[in-house]
C-alpha positions in Angstrom: -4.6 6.2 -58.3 -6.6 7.1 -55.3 -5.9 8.9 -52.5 -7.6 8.2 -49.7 -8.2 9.3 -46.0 -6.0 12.9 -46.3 -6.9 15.7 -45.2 -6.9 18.1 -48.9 -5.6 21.1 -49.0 -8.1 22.8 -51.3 -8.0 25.6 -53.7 -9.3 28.1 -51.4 -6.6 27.7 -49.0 -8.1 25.7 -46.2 -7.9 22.0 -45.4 -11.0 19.6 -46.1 -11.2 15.7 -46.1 -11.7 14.6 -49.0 -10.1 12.2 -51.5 -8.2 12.7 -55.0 -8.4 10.7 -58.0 -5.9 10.4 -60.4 -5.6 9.7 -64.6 -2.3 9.3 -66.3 -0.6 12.6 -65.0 -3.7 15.0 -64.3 -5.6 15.3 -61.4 -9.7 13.6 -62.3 -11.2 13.8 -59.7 -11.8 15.5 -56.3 -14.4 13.8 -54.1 -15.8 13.5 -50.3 -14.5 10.8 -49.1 -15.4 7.4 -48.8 -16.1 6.6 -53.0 -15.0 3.2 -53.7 -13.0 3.7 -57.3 -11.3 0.8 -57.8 -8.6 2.5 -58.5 -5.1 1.9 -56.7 -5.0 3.4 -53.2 -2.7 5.9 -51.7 -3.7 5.8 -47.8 -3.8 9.5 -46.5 -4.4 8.6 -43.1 -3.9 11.2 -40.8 -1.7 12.9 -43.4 -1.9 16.4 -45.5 -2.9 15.9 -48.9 -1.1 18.9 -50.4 0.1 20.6 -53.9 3.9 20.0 -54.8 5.9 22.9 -54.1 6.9 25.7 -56.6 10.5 26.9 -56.5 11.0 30.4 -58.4 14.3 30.5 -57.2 17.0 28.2 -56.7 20.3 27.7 -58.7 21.3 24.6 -57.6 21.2 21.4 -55.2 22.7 18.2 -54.2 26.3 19.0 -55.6 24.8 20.1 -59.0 24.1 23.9 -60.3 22.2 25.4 -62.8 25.3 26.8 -64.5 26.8 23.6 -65.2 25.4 24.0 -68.0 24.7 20.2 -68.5 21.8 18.1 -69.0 23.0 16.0 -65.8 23.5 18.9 -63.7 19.5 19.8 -64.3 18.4 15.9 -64.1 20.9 16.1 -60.7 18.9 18.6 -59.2 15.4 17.8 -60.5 15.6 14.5 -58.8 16.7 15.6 -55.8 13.9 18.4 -55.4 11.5 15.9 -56.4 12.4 13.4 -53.4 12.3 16.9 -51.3 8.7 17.7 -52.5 9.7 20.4 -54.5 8.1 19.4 -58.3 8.3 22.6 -59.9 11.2 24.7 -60.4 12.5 27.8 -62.6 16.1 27.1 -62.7 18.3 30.2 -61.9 21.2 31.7 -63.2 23.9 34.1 -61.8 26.0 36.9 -63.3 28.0 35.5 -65.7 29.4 36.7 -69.4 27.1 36.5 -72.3 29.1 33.8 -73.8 28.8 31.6 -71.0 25.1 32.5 -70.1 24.2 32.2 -73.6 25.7 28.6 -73.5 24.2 27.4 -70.2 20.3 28.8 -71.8 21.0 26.9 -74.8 21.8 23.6 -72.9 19.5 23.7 -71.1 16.6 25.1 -73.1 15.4 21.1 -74.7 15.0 20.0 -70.5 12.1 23.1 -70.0 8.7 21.4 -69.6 10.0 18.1 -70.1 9.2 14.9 -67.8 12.5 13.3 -66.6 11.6 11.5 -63.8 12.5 14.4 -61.1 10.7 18.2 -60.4 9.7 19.6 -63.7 12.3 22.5 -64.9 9.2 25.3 -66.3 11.6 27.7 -67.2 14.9 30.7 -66.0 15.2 32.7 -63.1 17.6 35.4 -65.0 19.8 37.2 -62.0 21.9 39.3 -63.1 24.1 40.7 -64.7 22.1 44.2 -64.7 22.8 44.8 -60.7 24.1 47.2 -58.6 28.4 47.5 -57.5 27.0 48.4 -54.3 24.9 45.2 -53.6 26.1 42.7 -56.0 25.9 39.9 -52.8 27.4 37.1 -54.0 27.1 37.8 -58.0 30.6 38.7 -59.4 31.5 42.7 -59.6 33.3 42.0 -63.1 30.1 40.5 -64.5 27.3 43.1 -63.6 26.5 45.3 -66.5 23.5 48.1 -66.7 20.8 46.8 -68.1 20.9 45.9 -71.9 17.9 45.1 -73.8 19.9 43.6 -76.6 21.9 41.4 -74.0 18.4 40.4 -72.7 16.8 39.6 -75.9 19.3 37.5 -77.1 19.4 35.6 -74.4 15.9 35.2 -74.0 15.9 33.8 -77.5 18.9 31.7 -76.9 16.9 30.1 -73.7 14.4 29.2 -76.3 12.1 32.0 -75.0 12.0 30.4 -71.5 13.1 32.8 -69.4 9.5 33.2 -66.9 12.0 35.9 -64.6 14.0 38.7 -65.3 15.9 40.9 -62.1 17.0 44.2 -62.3 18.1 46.8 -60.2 15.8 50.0 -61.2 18.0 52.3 -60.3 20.6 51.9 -62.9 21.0 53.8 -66.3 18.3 52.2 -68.8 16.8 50.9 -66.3 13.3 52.1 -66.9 13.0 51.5 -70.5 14.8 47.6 -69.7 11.8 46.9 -67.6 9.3 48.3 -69.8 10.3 46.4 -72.6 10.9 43.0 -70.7 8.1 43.4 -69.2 6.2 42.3 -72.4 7.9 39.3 -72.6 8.2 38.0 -68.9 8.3 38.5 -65.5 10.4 41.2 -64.0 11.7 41.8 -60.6 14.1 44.4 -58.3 17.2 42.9 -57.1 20.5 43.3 -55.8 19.7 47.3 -55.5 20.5 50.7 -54.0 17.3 52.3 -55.0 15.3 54.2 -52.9 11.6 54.4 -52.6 10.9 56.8 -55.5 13.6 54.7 -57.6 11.9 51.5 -56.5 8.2 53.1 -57.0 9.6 54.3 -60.6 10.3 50.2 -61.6 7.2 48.9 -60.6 5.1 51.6 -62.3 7.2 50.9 -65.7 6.6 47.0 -65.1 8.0 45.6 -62.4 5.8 43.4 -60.2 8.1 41.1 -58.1 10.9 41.4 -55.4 13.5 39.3 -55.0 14.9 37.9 -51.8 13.0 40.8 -49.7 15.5 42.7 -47.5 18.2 40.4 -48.9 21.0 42.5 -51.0 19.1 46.1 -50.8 18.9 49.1 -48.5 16.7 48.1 -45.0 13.4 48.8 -44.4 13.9 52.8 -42.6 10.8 54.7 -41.0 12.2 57.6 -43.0 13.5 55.8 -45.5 11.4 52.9 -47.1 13.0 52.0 -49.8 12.5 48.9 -51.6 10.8 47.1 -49.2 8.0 50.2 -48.5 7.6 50.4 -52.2 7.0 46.8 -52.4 4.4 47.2 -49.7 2.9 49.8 -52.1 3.1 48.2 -55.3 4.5 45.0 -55.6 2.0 41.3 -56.9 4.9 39.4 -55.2 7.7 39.2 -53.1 10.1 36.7 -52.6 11.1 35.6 -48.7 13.7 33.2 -47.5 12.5 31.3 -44.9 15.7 29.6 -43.5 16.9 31.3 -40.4 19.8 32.5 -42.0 18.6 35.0 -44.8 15.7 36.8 -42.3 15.2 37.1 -39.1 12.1 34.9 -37.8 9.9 37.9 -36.3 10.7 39.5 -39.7 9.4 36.5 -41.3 6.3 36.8 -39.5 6.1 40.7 -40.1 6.3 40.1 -44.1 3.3 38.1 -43.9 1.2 40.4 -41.8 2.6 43.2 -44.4 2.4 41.4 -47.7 -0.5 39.3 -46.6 -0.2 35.6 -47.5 -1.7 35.9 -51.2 1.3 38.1 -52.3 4.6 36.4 -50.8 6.3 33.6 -52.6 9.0 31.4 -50.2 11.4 30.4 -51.9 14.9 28.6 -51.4 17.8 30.4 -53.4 19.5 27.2 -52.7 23.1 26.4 -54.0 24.6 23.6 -55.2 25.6 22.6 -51.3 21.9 21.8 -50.6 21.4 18.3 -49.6 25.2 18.4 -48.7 27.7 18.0 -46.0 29.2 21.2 -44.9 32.2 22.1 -47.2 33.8 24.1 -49.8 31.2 24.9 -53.0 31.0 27.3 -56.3 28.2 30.0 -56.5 28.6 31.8 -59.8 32.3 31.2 -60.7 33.3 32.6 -56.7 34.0 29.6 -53.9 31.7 29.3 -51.7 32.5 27.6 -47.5 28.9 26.3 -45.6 29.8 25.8 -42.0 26.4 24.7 -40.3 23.9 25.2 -42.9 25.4 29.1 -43.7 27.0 29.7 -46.9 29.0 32.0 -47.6 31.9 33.7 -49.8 35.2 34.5 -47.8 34.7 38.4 -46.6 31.0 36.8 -45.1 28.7 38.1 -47.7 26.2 35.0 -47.4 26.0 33.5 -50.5 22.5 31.4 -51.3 20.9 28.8 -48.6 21.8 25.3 -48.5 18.2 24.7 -47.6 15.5 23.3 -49.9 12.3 24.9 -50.1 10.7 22.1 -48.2 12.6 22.9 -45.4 12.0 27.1 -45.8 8.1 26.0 -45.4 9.1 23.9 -42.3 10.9 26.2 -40.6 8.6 29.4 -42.0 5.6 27.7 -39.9 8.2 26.5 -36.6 8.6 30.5 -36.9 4.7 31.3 -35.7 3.4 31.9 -39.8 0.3 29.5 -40.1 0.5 26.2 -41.8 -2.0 27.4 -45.0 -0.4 30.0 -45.8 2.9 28.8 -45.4 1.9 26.3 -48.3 0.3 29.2 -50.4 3.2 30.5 -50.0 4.6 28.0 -51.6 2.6 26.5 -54.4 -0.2 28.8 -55.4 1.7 32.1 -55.2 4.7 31.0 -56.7 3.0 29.5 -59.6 0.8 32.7 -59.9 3.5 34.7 -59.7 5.3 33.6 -63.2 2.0 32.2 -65.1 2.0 28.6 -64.1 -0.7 27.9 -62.3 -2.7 26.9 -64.9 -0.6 23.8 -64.8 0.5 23.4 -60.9 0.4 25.0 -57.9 -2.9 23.8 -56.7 -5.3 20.7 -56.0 -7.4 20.9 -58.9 -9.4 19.2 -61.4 -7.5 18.9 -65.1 -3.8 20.2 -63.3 -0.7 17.6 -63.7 -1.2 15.1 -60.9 1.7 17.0 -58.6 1.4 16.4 -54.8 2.9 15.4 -51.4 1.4 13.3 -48.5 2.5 14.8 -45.1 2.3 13.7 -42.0 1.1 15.9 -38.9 4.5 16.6 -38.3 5.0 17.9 -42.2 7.4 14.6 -42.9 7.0 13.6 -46.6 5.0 10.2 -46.1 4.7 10.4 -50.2 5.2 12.2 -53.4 3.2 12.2 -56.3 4.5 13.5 -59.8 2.4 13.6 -63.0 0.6 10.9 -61.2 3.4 8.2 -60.3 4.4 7.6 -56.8 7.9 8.4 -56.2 8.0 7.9 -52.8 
């Protein structure tokens, strides 16, 4: 396949027109525009040529959730992303018993990598259990547990070593030996915490390296008091942001990437099975869930995920004032640098899996590209 007439979003994070050639499921070729291939043609006119997006986080969508536990459930919301634009995806769990977290990683563990049509699973978001009481969010108080690097371990075997993400509060007993020693084997980020900005300085030295859902379930961002976020600002590869309007304010949005800058924040959804969905009544980690005009959230108001997918969190990032290339670093390259896939997807480049969207100037999917066949 050919496509021809876009405007490419190139590796360097600026917009050039040139065209893209396709074989089987990689990317071939990337060339000024105007070679006759004889290839079929994909007509960018006008358009975006861009990478697919890169989910980190997300548990669910389009009435399906991670913790199904099924085959379906996964298939459910791979499709759906993929339609949205969204091709990658590290499937994420909540704080749930061993027994039924060690279930769901072992169902799902066969689906990781695999091409089924939909967004690719790559691997587990693990949140929770090892969270704080004090801002659990919406994960269940009677599930959070210190963190246990024989409860991790197993269930990083049982996922089939896929889990790419790990969150921990670092504040909590054990936690600074947890994050040293998962930190060898993945990913590890502060979540759901209490700590303060020696407590949060204190993870990332032993390992840590992302946050998640910045200012979301952990103590604000003081002039005396840091915390978190001023240790992130310090310290941190990557933070997470959610760009819907509901999670962050929209001047915050824009002050996170004037902070961060744009190489080190990763959008992300956090969506919940509702996404895609008529308002109604939903299930977020065993505890029902009401979304009443694209807010969800459990009955005392604690918000509880986004029903937004992270096509719309770029979208609506960009209607806030941040700039359209780095909204799209955002999410593709930094997301996919963030838990060591980008030397499969995340950008337009020569040998990566033939992952992309067509957008229009008014960022409405024209087309969508996975592994090289059109499915849309």
């Amino acid at each position: 396949m050919q496509i021809k007439n876009g405007t490419l979003y190139t590796q360097g994070f600026f917009f050039e027109p040139h065209d893209l050639i396709t074989s089987g499921d990689r990317i071939a070729r990337i060339a000024p525009s105007g070679i006759e291939t004889g290839e079929e043609v994909l007509d960018a006119s006008g358009c975006y040529v861009v990478p697919g997006l890169v989910d980190i986080h997300i548990h669910g969508a389009a009435g399906s959730d991670l913790c199904d536990g099924t085959a379906q459930a996964v298939d459910v919301i791979a499709s759906y992303l993929g339609e949205m634009g969204v091709t990658s995806f590290l499937g994420t769990s909540m704080a749930l018993g061993e027994e039924r977290l060690t279930a769901i990683f072992e169902s799902v563990r066969p689906l990781v990598g695999a091409d089924r049509g939909g967004a690719v699973l790559r691997g587990l978001n693990m949140e929770g259990p090892f969270f704080s009481p004090e801002k659990k969010g919406a994960q269940a108080k009677e599930h959070l547990a210190d963190p246990d690097i024989g409860l991790f371990d197993r269930l990083f075997e049982a996922s089939g070593r896929n889990v790419r993400l790990v969150d921990v509060a670092p504040e909590l007993p054990g936690a600074l030996p947890f994050i040293e020693h998962a930190a060898r084997r993945c990913w590890v980020s502060l979540a759901h915490t209490a700590a303060g900005y020696e407590q949060a300085r204190a993870g990332f030295r032993a390992g840590a390296d992302h946050v998640t859902h910045l200012f979301n379930a952990m103590p604000p961002f003081g002039h005396r008091e840091p915390g978190v976020v001023g240790a992130a600002a310090d310290l941190a590869a990557y933070v997470e942001l959610i760009s819907d309007g509901v999670h962050v304010h929209p001047a915050m949005v824009r002050a996170v990437f004037q902070l961060f800058g744009a190489e080190r924040v990763c959008l992300v959804s956090d969506a919940m099975s509702a996404c895609g969905m008529p308002d109604g009544s939903y299930e977020l980690g065993g505890q029902a869930v009401r979304v009443e005009q694209g807010r969800a959230a459990l009955a005392d108001g604690t918000i509880a995920g986004s029903a937004a997918c992270l096509t719309d969190c770029v979208r609506r990032a960009i209607s806030f004032g941040v700039p359209l290339e780095d909204a799209l670093r955002a999410a593709t390259a930094n997301p996919a640098k963030s838990v060591g896939l980008y030397g499969e997807v995340g950008s337009l480049s020569e040998g990566k899996r033939a992952d992309l969207l067509v957008l229009d100037k008014g960022l409405n999917l024209k087309a969508v590209v996975l592994g090289g066949r059109r499915i849309k």
